[in-house]
C-alpha positions as CSV (number, residue, x, y, z in Angstrom):
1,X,78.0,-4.9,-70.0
2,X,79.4,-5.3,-66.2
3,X,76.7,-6.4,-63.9
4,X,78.3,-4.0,-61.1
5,X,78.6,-1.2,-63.6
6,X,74.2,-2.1,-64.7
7,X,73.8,-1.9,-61.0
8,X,76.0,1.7,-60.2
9,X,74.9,3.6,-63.0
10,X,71.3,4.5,-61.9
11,X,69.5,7.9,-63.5
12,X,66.4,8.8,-61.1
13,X,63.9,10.0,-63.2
14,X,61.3,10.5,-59.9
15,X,60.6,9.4,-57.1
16,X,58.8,6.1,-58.7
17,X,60.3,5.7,-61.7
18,X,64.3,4.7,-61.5
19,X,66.3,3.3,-64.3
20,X,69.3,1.2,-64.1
21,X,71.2,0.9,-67.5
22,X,70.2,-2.3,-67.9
23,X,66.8,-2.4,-65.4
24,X,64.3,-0.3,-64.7
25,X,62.2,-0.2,-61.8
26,X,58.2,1.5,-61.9
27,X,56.2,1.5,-58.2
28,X,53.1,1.0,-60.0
29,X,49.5,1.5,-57.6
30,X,50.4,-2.4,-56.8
31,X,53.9,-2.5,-56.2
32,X,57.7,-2.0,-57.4
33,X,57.6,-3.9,-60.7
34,X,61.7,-4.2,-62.8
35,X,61.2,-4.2,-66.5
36,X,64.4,-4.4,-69.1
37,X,65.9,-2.0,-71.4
38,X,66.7,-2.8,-74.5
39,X,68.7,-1.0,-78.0
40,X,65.2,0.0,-78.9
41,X,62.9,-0.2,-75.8
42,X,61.6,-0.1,-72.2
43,X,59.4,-3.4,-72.1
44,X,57.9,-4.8,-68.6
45,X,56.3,-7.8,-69.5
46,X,53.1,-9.9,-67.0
47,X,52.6,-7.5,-65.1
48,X,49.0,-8.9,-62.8
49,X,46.1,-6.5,-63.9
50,X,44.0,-8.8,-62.1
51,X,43.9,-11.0,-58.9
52,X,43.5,-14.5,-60.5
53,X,39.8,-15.1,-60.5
54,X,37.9,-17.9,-59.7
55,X,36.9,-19.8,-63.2
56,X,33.9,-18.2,-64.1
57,X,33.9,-14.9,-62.1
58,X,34.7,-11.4,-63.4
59,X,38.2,-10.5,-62.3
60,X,39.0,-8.1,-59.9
61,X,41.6,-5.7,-59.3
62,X,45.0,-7.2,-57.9
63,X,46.5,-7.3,-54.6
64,X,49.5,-5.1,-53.3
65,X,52.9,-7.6,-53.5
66,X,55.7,-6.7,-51.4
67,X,59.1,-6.6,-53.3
68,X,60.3,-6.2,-56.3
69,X,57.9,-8.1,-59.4
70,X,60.1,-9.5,-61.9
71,X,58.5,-8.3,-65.3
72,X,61.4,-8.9,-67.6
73,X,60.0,-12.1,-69.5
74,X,56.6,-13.1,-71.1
75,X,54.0,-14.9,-68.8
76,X,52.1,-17.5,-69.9
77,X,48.9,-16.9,-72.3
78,X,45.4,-18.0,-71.3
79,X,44.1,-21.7,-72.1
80,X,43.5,-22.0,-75.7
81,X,44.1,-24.8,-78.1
82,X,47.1,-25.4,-79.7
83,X,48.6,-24.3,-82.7
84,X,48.4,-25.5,-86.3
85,X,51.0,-25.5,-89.2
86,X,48.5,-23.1,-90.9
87,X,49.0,-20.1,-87.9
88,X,50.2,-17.1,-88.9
89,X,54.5,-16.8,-87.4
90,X,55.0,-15.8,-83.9
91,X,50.8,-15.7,-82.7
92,X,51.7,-18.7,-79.9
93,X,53.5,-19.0,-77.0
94,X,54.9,-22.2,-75.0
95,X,53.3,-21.9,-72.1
96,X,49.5,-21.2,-71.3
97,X,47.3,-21.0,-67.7
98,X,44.3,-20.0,-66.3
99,X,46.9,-17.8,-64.3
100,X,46.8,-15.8,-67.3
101,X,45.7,-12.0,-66.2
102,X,48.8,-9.6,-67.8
103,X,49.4,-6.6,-69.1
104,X,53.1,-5.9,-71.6
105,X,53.8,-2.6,-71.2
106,X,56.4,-0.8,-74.0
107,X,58.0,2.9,-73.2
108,X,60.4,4.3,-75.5
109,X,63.8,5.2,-74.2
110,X,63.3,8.8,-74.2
111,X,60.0,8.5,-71.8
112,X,60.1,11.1,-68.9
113,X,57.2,11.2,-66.1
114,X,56.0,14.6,-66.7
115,X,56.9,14.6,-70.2
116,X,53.1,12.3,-71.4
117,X,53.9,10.0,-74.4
118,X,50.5,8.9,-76.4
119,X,49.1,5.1,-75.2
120,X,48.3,2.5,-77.5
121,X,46.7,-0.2,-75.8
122,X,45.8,-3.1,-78.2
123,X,43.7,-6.0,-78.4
124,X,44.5,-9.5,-79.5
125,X,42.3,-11.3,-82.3
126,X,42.1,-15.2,-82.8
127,X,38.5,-15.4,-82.8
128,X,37.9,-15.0,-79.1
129,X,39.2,-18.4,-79.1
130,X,43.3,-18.0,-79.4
131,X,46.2,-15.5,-79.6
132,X,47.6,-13.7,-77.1
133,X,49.0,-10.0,-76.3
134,X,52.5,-11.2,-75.0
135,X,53.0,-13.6,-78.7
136,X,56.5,-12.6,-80.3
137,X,54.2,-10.9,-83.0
138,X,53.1,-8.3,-80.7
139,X,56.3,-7.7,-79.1
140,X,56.7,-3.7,-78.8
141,X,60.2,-2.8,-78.7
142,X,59.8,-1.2,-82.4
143,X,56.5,-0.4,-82.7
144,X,57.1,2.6,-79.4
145,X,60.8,3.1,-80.6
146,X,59.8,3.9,-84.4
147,X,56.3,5.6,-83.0
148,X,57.2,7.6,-80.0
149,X,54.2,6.1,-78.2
150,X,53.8,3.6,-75.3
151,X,52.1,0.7,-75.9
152,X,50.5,-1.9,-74.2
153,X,49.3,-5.3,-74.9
154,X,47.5,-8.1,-72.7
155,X,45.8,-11.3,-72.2
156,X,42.1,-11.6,-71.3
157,X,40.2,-15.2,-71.2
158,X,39.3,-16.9,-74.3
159,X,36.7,-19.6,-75.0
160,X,34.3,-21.3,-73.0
161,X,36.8,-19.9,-69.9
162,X,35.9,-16.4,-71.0
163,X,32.4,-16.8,-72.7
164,X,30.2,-19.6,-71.6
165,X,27.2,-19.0,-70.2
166,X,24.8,-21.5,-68.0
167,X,22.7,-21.6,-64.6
168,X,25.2,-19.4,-62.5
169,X,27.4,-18.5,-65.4
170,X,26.9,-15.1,-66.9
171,X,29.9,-15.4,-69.3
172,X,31.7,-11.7,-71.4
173,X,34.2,-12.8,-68.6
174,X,36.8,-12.0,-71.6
175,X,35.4,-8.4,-72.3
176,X,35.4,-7.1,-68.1
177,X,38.7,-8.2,-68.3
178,X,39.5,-5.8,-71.1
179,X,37.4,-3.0,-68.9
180,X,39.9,-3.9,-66.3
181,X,42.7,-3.6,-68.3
182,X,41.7,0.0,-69.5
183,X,40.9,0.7,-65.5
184,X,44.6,-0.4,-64.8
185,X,45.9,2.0,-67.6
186,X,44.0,4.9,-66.5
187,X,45.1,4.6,-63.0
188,X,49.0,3.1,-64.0
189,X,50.2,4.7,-67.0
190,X,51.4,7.7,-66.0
191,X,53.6,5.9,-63.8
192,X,55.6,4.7,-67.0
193,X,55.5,8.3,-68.4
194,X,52.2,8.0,-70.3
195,X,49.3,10.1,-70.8
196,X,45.9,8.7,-69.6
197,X,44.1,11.0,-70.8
198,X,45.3,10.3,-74.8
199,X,44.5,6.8,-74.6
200,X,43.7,5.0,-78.2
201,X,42.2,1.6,-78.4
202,X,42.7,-0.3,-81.1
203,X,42.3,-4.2,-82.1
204,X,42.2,-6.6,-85.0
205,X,39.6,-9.5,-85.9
206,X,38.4,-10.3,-82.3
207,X,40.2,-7.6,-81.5
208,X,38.1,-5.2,-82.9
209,X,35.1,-6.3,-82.2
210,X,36.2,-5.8,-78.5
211,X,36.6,-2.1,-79.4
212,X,33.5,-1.8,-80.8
213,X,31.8,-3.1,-78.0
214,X,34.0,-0.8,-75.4
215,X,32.6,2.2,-77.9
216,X,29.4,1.2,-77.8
217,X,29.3,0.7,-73.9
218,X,28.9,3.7,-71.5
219,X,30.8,1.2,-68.8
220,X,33.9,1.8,-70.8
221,X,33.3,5.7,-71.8
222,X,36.5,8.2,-70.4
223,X,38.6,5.3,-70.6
224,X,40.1,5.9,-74.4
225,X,39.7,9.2,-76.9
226,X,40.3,7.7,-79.9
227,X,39.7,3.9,-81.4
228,X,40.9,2.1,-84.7
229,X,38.7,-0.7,-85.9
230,X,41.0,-3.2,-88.1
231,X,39.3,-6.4,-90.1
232,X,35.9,-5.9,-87.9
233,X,33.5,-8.8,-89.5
234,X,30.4,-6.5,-89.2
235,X,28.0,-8.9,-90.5
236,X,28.9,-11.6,-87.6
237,X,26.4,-10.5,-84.8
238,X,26.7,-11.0,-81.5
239,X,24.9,-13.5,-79.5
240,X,21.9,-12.9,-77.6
241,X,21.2,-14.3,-73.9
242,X,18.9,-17.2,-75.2
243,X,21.6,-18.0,-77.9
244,X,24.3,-17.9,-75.6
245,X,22.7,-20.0,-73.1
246,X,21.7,-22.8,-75.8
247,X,25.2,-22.9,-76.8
248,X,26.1,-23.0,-73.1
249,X,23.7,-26.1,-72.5
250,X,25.5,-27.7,-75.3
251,X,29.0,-27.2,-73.8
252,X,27.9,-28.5,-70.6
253,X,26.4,-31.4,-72.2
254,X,29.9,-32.3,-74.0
255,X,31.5,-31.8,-71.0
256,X,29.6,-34.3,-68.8
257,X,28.4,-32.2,-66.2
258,X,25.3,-30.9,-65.1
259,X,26.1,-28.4,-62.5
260,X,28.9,-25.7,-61.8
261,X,30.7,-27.4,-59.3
262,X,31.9,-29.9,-62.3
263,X,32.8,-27.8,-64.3
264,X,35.2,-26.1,-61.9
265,X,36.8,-29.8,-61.4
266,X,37.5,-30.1,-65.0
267,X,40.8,-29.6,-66.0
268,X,41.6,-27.2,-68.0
269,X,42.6,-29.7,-71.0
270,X,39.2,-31.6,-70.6
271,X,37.3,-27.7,-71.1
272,X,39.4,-27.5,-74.2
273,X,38.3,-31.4,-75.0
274,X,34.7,-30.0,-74.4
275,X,34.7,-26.9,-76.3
276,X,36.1,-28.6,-79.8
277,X,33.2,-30.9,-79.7
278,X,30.3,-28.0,-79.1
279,X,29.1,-27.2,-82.1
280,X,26.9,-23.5,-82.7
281,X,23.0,-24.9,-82.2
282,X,22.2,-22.3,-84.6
283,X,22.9,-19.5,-87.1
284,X,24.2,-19.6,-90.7
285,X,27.0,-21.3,-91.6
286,X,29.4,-18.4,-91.6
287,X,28.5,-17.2,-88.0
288,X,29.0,-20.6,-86.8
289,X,32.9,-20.2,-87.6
290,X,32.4,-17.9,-84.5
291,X,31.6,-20.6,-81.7
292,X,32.5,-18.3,-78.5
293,X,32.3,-15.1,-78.2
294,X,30.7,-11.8,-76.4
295,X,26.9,-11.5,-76.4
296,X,24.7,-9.1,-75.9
297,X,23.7,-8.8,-72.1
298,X,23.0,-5.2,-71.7
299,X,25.1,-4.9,-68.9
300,X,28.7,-5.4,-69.6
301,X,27.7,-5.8,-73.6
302,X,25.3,-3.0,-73.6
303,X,23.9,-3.9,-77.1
304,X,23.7,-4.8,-80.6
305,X,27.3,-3.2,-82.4
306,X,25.7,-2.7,-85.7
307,X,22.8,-0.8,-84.1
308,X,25.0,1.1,-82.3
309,X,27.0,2.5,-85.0
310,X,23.8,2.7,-86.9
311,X,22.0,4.8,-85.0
312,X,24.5,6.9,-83.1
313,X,24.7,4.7,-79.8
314,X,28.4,4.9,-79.7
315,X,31.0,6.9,-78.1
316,X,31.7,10.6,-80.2
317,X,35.3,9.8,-81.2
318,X,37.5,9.9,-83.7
319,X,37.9,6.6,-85.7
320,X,40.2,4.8,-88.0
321,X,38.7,1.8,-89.9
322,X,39.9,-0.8,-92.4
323,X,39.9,-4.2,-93.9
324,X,42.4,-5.9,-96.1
325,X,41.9,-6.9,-99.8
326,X,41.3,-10.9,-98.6
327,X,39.9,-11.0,-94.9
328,X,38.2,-14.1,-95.8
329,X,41.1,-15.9,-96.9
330,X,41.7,-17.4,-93.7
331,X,37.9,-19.0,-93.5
332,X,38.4,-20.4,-96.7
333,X,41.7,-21.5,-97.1
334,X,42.1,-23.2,-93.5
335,X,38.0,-24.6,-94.2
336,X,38.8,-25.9,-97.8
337,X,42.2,-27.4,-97.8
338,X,41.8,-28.8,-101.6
339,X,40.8,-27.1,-104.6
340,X,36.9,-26.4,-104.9
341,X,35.5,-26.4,-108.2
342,X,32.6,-24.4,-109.7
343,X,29.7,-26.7,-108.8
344,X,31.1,-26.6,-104.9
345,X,31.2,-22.9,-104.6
346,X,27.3,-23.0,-106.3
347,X,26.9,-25.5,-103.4
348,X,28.4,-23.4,-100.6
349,X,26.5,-20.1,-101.7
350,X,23.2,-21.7,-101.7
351,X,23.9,-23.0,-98.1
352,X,24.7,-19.2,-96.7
353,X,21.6,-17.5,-98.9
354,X,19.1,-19.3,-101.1
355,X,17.8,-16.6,-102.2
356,X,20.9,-15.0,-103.2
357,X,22.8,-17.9,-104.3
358,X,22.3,-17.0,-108.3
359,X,23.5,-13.5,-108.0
360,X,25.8,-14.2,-106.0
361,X,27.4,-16.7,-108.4
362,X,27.2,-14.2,-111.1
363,X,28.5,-11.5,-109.6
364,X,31.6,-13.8,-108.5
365,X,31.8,-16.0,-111.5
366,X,35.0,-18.6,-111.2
367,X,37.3,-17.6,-113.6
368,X,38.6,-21.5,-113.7
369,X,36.3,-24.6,-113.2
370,X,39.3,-26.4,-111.3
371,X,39.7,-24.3,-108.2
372,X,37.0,-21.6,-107.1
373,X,38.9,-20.6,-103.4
374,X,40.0,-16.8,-104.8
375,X,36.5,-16.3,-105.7
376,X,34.7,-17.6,-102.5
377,X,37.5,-15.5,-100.8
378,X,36.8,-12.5,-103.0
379,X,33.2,-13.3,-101.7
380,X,33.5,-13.4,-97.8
381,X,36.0,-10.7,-98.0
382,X,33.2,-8.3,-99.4
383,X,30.2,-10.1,-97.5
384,X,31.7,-10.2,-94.0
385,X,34.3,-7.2,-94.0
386,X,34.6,-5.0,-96.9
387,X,31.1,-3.8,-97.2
388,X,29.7,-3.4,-93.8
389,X,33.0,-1.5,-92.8
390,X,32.2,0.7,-95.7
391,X,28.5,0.8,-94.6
392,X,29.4,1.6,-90.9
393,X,32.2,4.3,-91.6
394,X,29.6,5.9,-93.5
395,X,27.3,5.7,-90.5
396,X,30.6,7.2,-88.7
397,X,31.1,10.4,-90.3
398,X,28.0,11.7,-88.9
399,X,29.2,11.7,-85.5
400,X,32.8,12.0,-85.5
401,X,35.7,11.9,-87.9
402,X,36.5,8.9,-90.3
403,X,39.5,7.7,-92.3
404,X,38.9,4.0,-93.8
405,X,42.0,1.7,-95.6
406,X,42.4,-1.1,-97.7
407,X,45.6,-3.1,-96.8
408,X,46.4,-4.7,-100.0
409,X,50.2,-5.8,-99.3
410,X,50.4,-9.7,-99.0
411,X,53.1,-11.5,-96.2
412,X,55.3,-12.6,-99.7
413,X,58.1,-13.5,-97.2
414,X,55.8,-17.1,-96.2
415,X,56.7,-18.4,-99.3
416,X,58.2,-21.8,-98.4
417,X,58.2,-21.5,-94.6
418,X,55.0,-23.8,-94.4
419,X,53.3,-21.0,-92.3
420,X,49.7,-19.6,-93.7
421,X,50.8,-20.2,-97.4
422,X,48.0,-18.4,-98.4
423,X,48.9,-15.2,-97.1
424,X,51.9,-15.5,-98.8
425,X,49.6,-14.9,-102.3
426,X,47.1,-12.4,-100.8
427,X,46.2,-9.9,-98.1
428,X,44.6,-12.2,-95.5
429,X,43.0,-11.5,-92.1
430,X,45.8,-9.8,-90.0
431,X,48.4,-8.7,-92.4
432,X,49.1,-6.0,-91.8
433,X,50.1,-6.5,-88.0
434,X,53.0,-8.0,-89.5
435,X,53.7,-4.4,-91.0
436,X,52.5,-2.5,-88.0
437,X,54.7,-4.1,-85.1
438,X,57.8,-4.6,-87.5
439,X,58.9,-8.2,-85.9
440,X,59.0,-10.4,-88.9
441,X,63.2,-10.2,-89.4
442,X,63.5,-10.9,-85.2
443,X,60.9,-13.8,-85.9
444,X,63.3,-14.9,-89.3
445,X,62.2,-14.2,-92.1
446,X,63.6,-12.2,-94.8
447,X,61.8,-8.4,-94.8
448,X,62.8,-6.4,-98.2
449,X,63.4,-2.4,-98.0
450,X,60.4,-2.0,-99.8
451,X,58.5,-4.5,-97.0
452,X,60.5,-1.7,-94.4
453,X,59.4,1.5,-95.9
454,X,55.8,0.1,-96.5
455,X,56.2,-1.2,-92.8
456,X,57.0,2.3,-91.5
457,X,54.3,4.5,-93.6
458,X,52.1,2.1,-91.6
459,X,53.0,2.8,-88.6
460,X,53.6,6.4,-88.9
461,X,50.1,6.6,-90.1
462,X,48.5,4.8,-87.0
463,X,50.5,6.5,-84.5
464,X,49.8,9.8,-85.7
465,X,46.1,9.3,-85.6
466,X,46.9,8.3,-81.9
467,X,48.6,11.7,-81.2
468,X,47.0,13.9,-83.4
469,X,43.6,12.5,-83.9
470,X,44.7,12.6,-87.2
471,X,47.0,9.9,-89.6
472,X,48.3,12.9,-91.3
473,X,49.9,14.9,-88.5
474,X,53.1,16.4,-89.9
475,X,53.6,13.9,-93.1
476,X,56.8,13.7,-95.2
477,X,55.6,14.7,-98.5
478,X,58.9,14.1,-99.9
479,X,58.1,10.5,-99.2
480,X,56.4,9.1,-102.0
481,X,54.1,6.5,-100.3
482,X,52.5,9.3,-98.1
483,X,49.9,10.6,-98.6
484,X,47.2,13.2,-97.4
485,X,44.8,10.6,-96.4
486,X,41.2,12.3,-96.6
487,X,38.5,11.9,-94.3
488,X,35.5,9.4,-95.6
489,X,33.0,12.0,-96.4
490,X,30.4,12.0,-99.4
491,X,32.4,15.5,-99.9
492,X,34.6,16.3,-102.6
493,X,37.7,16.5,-103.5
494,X,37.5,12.9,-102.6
495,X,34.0,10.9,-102.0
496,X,34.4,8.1,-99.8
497,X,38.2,7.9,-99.7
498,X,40.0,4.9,-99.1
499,X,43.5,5.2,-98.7
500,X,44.8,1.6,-100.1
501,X,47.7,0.4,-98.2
502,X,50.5,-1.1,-100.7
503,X,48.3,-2.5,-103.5
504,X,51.1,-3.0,-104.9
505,X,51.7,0.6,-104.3
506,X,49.6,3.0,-101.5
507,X,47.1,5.4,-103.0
508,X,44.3,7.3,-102.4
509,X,41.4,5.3,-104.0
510,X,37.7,6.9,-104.2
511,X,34.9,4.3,-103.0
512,X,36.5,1.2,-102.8
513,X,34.8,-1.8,-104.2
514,X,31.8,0.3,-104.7
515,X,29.7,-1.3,-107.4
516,X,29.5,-4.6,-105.5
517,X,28.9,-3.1,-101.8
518,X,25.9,-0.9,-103.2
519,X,24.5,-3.9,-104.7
520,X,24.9,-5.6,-101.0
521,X,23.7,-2.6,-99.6
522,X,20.5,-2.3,-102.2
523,X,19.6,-5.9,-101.2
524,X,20.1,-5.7,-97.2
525,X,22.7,-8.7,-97.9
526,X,23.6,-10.2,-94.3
527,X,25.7,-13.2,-93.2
C-alpha cells in the first residue's frame, strides 16, 4: 500500500488510541507507543514494563519517554544460553540482553476502547532458565484474531540473573518482574481496548509454576480472575532460603568472586559460563534438572505451592489444568541420547527411590530389553506431571471450579526437520502451544486440516474459559471434536473427567491414568 495513503487514512478511535491503516498509535501511562497492523492483528511488540534494573535488584516501573516508541519489531530476550538442535521450532531469538524488560501486546482488529475484549497474559516456560515471550512461537497475530481476545506475552529474567541468591542478593527477581508485568496490564490495558478486570493468567512448564505461585500469593491477588495451569511438574518443590543460598554459594564460587561488586563486573557471557558449571548441592536427581528457579521467601514467594493448593492457601478462582500424555519426554530424551536398556532403567529408578525401585519397575515393565526410553518417559510423565495434577485438581474442586486435559496429539510435522525428534512420536512437554498459538505453517512446516481443526478446538476451548469462566461457552455441537467438557468433580455423570485432547481423537475420558496415580497416591510417591 502507498506510504502517503497509510499516513492520510487515519480512523480515531479516542482520544489515545489512533489507527493509521498501516500503524497504530496507543498513549499508554508511559508514553505514545506505534504498533503494526497486520491481515490478522494489532501487535505492539517491546514495549518497557520496566526501567532497566540494576543486575540483581527488583525492577521498577518505567520512566515517561517523550515521542513516539517504536514497538513494531521484537526486542531482544533476556540472557540465557543458547540453543540446541534438540529445541523445540521458533522458542529462540537472535538477539538477547540484560536490557530485556518487555511486554508483546496482541489486539484484534475489531478492538474498540469502550468495547473490553478478554486478556490473556501468558507466561513463558524453558525451565526458568530459557525461552522467551517475544519467540516466533508465541507470536499472537492468530491466537487474538481466531479468539477474539487480547493477549499479551513478555520477558522476565532467567537464571542466576533472575534467581540467585547470596550476601545482598535476595533472588525471585524473575517472579516481581511478572508482578510487574500484571501491575502494567492492570493499569495499561484498557488503553488497547482490554478489560482489566477479566484478566486470565496462564503459563506452561516454568510457566505454570509462575501462576501457581501468583495464586498462591496475596501480592499478586485482584490482578487476574481466572488462571490455566499447563504441564505444572507438581512434584518439583520449590527451594527454600537455606537451599537457595547453598546453591547461591556454589555459583559464586564458579564464578570466581566473593562479593557483589564482582559479580556485577562479570559479563554477562562469563554468568552464563558460571551458571553451566553450578551444579544443585542437593535434592534428588530429578529436582536437580531444575538448577534455578523461584524459592520460597515468604515475601514475594509466599509459600510452599503444593501446600497451598492442598490446604486451600490459594486464590478462589476458576482453573483449567492439564498435562500431556509424555511431559517427561523432554527429560529423557534430551538426558539419554542412546537407547537405554532394561538393566539401565533398574539403575535409574533405584537412584530416584530405593525403596520404590521394584514396584516401580514392575509397574513399568520394558516391553523390549534394547531401548527402555518410552517406559522411563511413561514413568516421569505420571511421577512428575500426570499424577499430582490429578491430585491437586482434586484439591481444586473444593474451592473453585475445575476442568483437567490430557493433550495427547504429538508435533508429527518434526519428522525429518532435526528439531525435537521426539516429539515428533509423542506428546512431549509443550505440545500443545504449537496447537494453541497456530504458528507452525508461518514457522514452515507443513500443518494438515486435521492438525488445523484440532488447532482451533484448542483454542476455542482456552479462550472461552477466559471469557466465560468456562471452556464450553457457546460450543458447536455440530462439530464433532467438541465436546461438553465436564467439571473434575467425584460427581456423576462423569467422575473425574478428563477431556483428552486429540488422542488420536478428543474425548471425554473418566479418571485418567487412574489405577497407577492411586497407587502413587496410596504410597505418598514424591520426586
Amino acid at each position: 500500500m502507498n506510504k502517503l495513503v497509510c499516513i492520510m487514512e487515519i480512523v480515531i478511535f479516542c482520544i489515545i488510541f489512533i489507527q493509521f491503516s498501516c500503524a497504530v498509535y496507543v498513549q499508554t501511562q508511559y508514553g505514545w507507543v506505534r504498533g503494526v497492523r497486520s491481515s490478522d492483528a494489532i501487535s505492539f511488540y517491546g514495549i518497557p514494563y520496566a526501567q532497566q534494573p540494576r543486575r540483581w535488584e527488583h525492577a521498577i516501573h518505567p520512566i515517561p519517554w517523550g515521542g513516539v516508541l517504536n514497538a513494531t519489531k521484537p526486542r531482544p530476550m533476556c540472557i540465557q544460553p543458547p540453543c540446541g538442535r534438540l529445541d523445540p521450532p521458533g522458542m529462540c531469538q537472535e538477539n538477547m540482553s540484560e536490557n530485556c524488560h518487555f511486554v508483546n501486546v496482541f489486539v484484534p482488529l475489531n478492538a474498540r476502547q469502550g468495547n473490553r475484549k478478554t486478556v490473556m497474559v501468558f507466561i513463558h516456560g524453558g525451565d526458568f532458565q530459557a525461552m522467551s515471550g517475544g519467540a516466533p512461537a508465541f507470536n499472537g497475530e492468530h491466537f487474538v484474531n481466531k479468539g477474539d481476545v487480547i493477549l499479551v506475552t513478555f520477558n522476565y529474567r532467567l537464571g542466576v540473573l533472575g534467581f540467585l541468591v547470596t550476601e545482598g542478593v535476595t533472588g525471585n527477581y524473575g517472579i516481581t518482574d511478572q508482578r510487574l508485568v500484571l501491575q502494567w496490564v492492570h493499569n495499561n490495558i484498557e488503553r488497547f481496548g482490554g478489560d482489566r478486570r477479566n484478566v486470565t493468567l496462564f503459563g506452561q512448564g516454568a510457566g505454570a509454576v509462575s501462576v501457581a505461585i501468583h495464586m498462591t500469593s496475596p501480592k499478586s491477588l485482584g490482578l487476574f480472575r481466572n488462571a490455566i495451569l499447563q504441564s505444572l511438574p507438581f512434584s518439583l518443590r520449590l527451594k527454600t532460603v537455606d537451599q537457595a543460598r547453598l546453591q547461591g554459594q556454589n555459583f559464586t564460587l564458579k564464578a570466581g568472586c566473593s562479593d557483589l561488586e564482582c559479580l556485577r563486573k562479570k559479563s554477562p557471557w562469563d554468568i552464563l559460563d558460571a551458571q553451566s558449571k553450578t551444579i544443585l548441592p542437593f535434592g534428588t536427581v530429578l529436582q536437580r534438572l531444575r538448577q534455578w528457579g523461584p524459592h520460597v521467601d515468604g515475601n514475594d514467594v509466599a509459600g510452599d505451592i503444593q501446600a497451598g493448593f492442598r490446604f486451600g492457601r490459594v486464590h478462589d478462582i476458576p482453573l483449567l489444568i492439564g498435562t500431556t500424555t509424555a511431559d517427561g519426554a523432554d527429560i529423557v530424551f534430551k538426558t539419554y541420547l542412546e537407547p537405554l536398556n532394561s538393566a539401565a532403567f533398574r539403575t535409574i529408578l533405584a537412584r530416584l527411590n530405593p525403596t520404590h525401585a521394584r514396584l516401580w519397575y514392575n509397574l513399568y515393565t520394558p516391553r523390549a530389553n534394547d531401548d527402555s526410553r518410552r517406559e522411563l518417559t511413561q514413568f516421569i510423565t505420571d511421577f512428575v506431571y500426570t499424577c499430582p495434577t490429578r491430585s491437586f485438581a482434586s484439591d481444586m474442586t473444593r474451592i473453585n471450579n475445575t476442568w483437567v486435559y490430557a493433550f495427547g496429539r504429538n508435533m508429527d510435522f518434526l519428522n525429518g526437520s532435526g528439531n525435537s525428534p521426539h516429539c515428533a512420536i509423542s506428546a512431549c512437554h509443550g505440545s500443545e502451544l504449537a496447537y494453541l498459538f497456530q504458528n507452525i505453517k508461518d514457522l514452515g512446516y507443513n500443518f494438515t486440516m486435521p492438525d488445523m481443526q484440532l488447532s482451533d478446538e484448542t483454542l476455542i476451548y482456552w479462550t472461552n474459559f477466559a471469557k466465560l469462566n468456562n471452556p464450553n461457552g457457546n460450543l458447536d455441537t455440530t462439530d464433532p471434536g467438541m465436546f461438553n467438557w465436564y467439571q473434575y468433580t467425584g460427581r456423576p455423570p462423569v467422575i473425574r473427567a478428563v477431556l483428552g485432547i486429540g488422542h488420536p481423537q478428543s474425548s471425554i475420558q473418566t479418571d485418567y491414568r487412574g489405577t497407577i496415580c492411586n497407587m502413587f497416591d496410596n504410597n505418598n510417591f514424591r520426586a
